[in-house]
Legacy VTK file of the C-alpha trace (Angstrom):
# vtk DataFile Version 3.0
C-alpha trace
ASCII
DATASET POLYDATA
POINTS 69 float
-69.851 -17.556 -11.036
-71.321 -19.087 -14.153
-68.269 -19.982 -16.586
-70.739 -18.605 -19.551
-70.328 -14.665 -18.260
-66.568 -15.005 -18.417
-63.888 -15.049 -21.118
-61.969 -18.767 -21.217
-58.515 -16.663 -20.711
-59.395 -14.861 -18.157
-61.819 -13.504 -14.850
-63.020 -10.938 -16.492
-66.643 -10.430 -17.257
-68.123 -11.274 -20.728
-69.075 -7.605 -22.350
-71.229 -7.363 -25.369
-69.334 -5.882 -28.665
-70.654 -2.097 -28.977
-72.462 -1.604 -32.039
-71.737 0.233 -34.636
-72.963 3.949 -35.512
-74.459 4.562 -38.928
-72.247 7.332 -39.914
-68.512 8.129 -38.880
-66.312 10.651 -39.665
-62.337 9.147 -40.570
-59.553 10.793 -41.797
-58.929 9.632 -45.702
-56.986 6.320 -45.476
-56.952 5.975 -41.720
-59.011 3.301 -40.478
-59.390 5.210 -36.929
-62.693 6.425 -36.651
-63.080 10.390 -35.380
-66.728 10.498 -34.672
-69.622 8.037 -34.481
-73.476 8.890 -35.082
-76.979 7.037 -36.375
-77.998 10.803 -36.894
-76.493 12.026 -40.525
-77.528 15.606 -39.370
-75.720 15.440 -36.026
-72.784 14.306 -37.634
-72.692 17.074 -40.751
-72.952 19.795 -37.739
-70.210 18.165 -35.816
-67.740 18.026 -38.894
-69.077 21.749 -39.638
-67.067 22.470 -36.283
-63.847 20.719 -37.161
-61.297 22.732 -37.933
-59.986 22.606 -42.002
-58.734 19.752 -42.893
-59.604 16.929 -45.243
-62.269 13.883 -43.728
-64.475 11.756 -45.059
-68.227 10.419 -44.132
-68.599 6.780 -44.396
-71.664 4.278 -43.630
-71.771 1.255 -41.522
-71.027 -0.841 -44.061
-68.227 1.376 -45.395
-69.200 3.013 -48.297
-67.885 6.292 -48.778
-71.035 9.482 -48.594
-68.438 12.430 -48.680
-65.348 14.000 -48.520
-64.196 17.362 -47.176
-61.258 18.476 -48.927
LINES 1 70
69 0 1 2 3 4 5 6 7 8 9 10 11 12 13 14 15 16 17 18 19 20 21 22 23 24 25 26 27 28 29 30 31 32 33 34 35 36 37 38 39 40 41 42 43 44 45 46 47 48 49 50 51 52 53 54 55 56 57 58 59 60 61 62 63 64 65 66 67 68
């Protein structure tokens, strides 16, 4: 097996990072993200069916859209 598919610790197979969603929906502070989407839309309807609570809408690069209080 080529030595360029695998990591240099390890057997394992080299896996491409995933990239990252446009949109995700965190709760404030936390750094965990709750939901991933690259549709704005599909994301507003998913956080319409959360239950209460606060979360916020950030971009890929970060920068806070919204809040739900």
């Amino acid at each position: 097996m080529s030595r360029a598919f695998t990591k240099e610790d390890g057997s394992t197979r080299w896996e491409p990072p995933v990239p990252l969603a446009a949109y995700a929906a965190r709760m404030p502070g936390e750094a965990e993200t709750l939901h991933e989407s690259d549709d704005l839309l599909e994301l507003l309807h998913w956080l319409q069916r959360q239950p209460s609570g606060p979360l916020e809408i950030r971009d890929r690069a970060g920068v806070l859209l919204g809040v739900r209080q």
